[in-house]
C-alpha positions as CSV (number, residue, x, y, z in Angstrom):
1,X,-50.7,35.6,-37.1
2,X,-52.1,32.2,-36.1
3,X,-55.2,32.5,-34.1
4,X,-57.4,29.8,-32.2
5,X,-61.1,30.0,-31.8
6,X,-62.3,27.7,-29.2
7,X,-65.1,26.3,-27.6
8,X,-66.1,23.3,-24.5
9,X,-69.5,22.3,-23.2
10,X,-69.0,20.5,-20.0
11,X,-70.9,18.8,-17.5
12,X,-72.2,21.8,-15.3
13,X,-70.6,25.2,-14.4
14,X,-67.8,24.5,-11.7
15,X,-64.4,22.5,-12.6
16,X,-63.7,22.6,-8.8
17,X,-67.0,20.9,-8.0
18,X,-65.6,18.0,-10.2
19,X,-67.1,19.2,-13.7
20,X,-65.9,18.1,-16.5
21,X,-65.4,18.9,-20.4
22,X,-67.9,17.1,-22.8
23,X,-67.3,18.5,-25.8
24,X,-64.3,20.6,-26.7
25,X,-63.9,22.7,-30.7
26,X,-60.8,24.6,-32.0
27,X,-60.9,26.7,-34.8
28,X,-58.0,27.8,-36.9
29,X,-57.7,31.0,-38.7
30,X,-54.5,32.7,-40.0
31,X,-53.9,36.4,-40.8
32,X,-57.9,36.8,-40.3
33,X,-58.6,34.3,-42.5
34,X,-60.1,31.1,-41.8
35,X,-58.0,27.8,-42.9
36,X,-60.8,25.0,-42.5
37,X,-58.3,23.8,-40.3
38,X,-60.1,22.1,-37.0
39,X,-60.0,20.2,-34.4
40,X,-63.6,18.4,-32.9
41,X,-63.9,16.4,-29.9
42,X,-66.7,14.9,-28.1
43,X,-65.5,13.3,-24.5
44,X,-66.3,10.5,-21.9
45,X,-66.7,12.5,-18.6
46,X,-67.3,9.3,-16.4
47,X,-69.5,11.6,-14.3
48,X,-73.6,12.7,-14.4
49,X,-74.4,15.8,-16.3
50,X,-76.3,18.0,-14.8
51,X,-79.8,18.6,-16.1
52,X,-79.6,22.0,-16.8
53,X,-76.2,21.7,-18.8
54,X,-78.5,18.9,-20.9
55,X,-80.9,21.4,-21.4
56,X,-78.3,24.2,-23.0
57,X,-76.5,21.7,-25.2
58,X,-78.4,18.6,-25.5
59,X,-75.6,16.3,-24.6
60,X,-76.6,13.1,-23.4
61,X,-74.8,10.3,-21.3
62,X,-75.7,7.7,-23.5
63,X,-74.2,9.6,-26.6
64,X,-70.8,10.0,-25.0
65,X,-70.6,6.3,-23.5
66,X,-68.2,5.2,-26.9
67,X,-66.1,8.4,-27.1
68,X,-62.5,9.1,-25.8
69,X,-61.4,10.4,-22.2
70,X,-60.1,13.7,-22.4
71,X,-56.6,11.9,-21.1
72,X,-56.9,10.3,-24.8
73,X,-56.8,13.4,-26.5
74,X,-55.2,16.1,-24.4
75,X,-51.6,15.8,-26.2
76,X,-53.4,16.1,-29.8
77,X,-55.4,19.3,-28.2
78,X,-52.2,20.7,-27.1
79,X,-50.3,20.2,-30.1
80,X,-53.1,21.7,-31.8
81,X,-53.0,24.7,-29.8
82,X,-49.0,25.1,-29.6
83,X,-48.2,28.7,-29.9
84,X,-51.4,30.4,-31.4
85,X,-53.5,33.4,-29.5
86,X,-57.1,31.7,-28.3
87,X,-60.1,34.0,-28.8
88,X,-62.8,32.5,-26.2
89,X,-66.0,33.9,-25.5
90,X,-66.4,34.3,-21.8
91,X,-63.0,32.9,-21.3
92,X,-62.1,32.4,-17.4
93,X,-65.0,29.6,-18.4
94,X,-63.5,27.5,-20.9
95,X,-59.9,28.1,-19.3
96,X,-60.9,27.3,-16.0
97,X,-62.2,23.9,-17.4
98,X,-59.2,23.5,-19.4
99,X,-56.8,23.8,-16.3
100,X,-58.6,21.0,-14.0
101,X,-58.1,19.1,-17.2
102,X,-54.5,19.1,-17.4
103,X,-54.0,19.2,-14.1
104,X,-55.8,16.2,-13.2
105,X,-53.1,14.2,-16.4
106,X,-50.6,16.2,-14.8
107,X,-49.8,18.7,-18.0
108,X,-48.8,22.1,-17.7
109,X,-51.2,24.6,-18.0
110,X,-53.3,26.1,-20.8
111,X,-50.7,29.2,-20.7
112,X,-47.7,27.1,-21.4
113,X,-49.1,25.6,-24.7
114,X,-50.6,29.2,-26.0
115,X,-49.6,32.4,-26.8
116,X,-52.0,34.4,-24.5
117,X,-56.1,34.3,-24.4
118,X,-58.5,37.2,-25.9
119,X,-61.8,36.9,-24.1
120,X,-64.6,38.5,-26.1
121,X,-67.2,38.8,-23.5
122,X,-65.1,41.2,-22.2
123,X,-64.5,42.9,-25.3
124,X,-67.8,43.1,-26.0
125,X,-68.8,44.7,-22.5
126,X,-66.0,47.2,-23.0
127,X,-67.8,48.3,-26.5
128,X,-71.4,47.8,-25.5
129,X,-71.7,48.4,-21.7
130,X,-74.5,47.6,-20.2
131,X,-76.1,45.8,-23.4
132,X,-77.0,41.5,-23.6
133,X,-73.4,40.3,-24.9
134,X,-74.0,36.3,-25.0
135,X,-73.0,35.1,-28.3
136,X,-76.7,34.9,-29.6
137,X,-77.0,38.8,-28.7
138,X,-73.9,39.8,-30.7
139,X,-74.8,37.8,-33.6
140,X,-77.7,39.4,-33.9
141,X,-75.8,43.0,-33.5
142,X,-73.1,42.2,-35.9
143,X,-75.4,40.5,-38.5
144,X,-74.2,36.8,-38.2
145,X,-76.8,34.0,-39.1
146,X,-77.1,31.9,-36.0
147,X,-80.1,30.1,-37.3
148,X,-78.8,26.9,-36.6
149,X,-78.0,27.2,-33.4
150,X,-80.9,25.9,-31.8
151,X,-78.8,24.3,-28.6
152,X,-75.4,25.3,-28.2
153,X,-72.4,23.3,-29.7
154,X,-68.4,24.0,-29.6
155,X,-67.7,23.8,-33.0
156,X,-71.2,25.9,-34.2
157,X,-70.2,28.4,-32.0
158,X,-66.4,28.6,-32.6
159,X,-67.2,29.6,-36.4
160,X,-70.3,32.1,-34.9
161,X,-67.7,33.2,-32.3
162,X,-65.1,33.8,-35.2
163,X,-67.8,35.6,-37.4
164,X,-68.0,37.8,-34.1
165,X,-64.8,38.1,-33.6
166,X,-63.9,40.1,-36.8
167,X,-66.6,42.0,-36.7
168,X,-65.8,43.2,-33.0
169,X,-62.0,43.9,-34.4
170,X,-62.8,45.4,-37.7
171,X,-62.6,48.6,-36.5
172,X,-59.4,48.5,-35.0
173,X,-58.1,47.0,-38.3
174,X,-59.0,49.7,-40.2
175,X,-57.7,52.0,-37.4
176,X,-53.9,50.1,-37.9
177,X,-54.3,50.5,-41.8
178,X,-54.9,54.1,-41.6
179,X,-51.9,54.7,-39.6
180,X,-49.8,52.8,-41.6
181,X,-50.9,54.9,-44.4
182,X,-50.3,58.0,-42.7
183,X,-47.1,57.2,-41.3
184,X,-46.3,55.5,-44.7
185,X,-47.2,58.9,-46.4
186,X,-45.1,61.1,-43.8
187,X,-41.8,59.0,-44.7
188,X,-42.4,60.0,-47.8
189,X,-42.4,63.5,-47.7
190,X,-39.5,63.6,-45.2
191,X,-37.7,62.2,-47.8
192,X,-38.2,64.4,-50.6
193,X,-35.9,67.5,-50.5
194,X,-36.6,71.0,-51.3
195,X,-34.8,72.6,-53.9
196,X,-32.1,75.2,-53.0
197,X,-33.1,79.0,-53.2
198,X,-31.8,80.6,-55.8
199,X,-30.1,84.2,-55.3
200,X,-29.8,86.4,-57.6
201,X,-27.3,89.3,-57.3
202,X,-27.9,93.1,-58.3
203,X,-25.4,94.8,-61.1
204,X,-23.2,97.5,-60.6
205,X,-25.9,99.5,-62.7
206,X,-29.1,98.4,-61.0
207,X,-27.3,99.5,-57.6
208,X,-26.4,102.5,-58.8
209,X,-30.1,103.5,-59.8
210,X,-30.7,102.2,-56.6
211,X,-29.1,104.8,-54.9
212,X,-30.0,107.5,-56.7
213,X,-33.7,107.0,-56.3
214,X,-33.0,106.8,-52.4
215,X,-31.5,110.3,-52.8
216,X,-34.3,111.8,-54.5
217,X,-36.6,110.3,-51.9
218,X,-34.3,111.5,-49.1
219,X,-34.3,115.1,-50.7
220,X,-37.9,115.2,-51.1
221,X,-38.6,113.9,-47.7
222,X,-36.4,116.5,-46.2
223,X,-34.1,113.8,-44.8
224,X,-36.7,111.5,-43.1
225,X,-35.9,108.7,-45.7
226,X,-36.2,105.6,-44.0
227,X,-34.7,103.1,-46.6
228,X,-31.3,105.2,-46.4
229,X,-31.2,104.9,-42.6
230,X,-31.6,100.8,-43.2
231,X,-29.2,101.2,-45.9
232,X,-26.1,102.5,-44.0
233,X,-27.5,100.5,-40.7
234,X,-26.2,97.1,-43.0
């Protein structure tokens, strides 16, 4: 199971307002495991940022002035993206970015080049309603070191966000293992077969004494032997 964790920062809060991305991470991990496999892009956005968007990650026009246009790396972000599930925290965010992107370099959609998005803000809210569920607050629930995040970054908090990420799903893993245990162990026994019962058959002798202790309890009861009546019932 190939997974991506991603991550933008962008100019200010609304693609439609003609925001752009600045900054755009992609993590890989496979089967739960993280490959070390990346990708890390810093863009041009040809627009302002907005002061406050400075403020939460420090990105500055000046710094961006020598780096690439998102047009100049949106097939490697695609490619890099082809077919694997993205985990993004808060994701109708980052997606919504992501769209106005392509759209504006006329590509198809985020959907077309991934296999489905997992938002973890909403996964989060769904464990710990009405709790703080920004990335900082579940760090600190789930015990992840987010010392070094001192402004936010995409590719800091794609490996934070994948730290998260496990932690918020451990549970369920260990819910799937279980049953496959369980059913695992049920096949088994379904499988094994019981032995056949054995029967034994009385002699001609052992009936016989049989009998004659019935009659000597049918005598002695007067009649009111009840075996005898069960006897000739069969």
């Amino acid at each position: 199971m190939r997974q991506i964790i991603l991550d933008t920062e962008t100019t200010g809060l609304d693609p439609n307002q003609g925001h752009r991305i600045i900054e755009v991470a992609a993590v890989e991990m496979v089967n739960r495991r993280l490959t070390g496999n990346h990708l890390h892009r810093y863009v041009k956005p040809d627009r302002e940022i907005d002061a406050g968007a400075m403020q939460v990650h420090g990105i500055t026009p000046e710094f961006l002035q020598d780096k690439p246009r998102f047009a100049d790396i949106a097939q490697e972000f695609v490619d890099f993206i082809q077919g694997a599930e993205l985990i993004i925290h808060n994701a109708p965010f980052d997606v919504g970015f992501l769209n106005m992107e392509l759209r504006l370099l006329e590509m198809a959609p985020l959907a077309t080049w991934c296999d489905g998005v997992t938002d973890t803000l909403a996964m989060a809210k769904a464990l710990h309603p009405g709790q703080r569920n920004n990335l900082d607050a579940l760090c600190k629930r789930y015990g992840v070191d987010n010392a070094a995040r001192t402004l936010h970054g995409a590719l800091l908090d794609c490996e934070l966000l994948a730290a998260v990420y496990l932690a918020l799903t451990r549970g369920q893993e260990s819910l799937s293992i279980g049953l496959e245990v369980r059913g695992a162990q049920a096949g088994q026994a379904a499988a094994r077969t019981r032995p056949s019962p054995i029967l034994l058959q009385a002699t001609d002798e052992e009936l016989a004494a049989h009998a004659s202790l019935l009659e000597a309890i049918a005598k002695e009861s007067k009649g009111a032997c009840l075996w005898t009546g069960a006897q000739e019932a069969i």
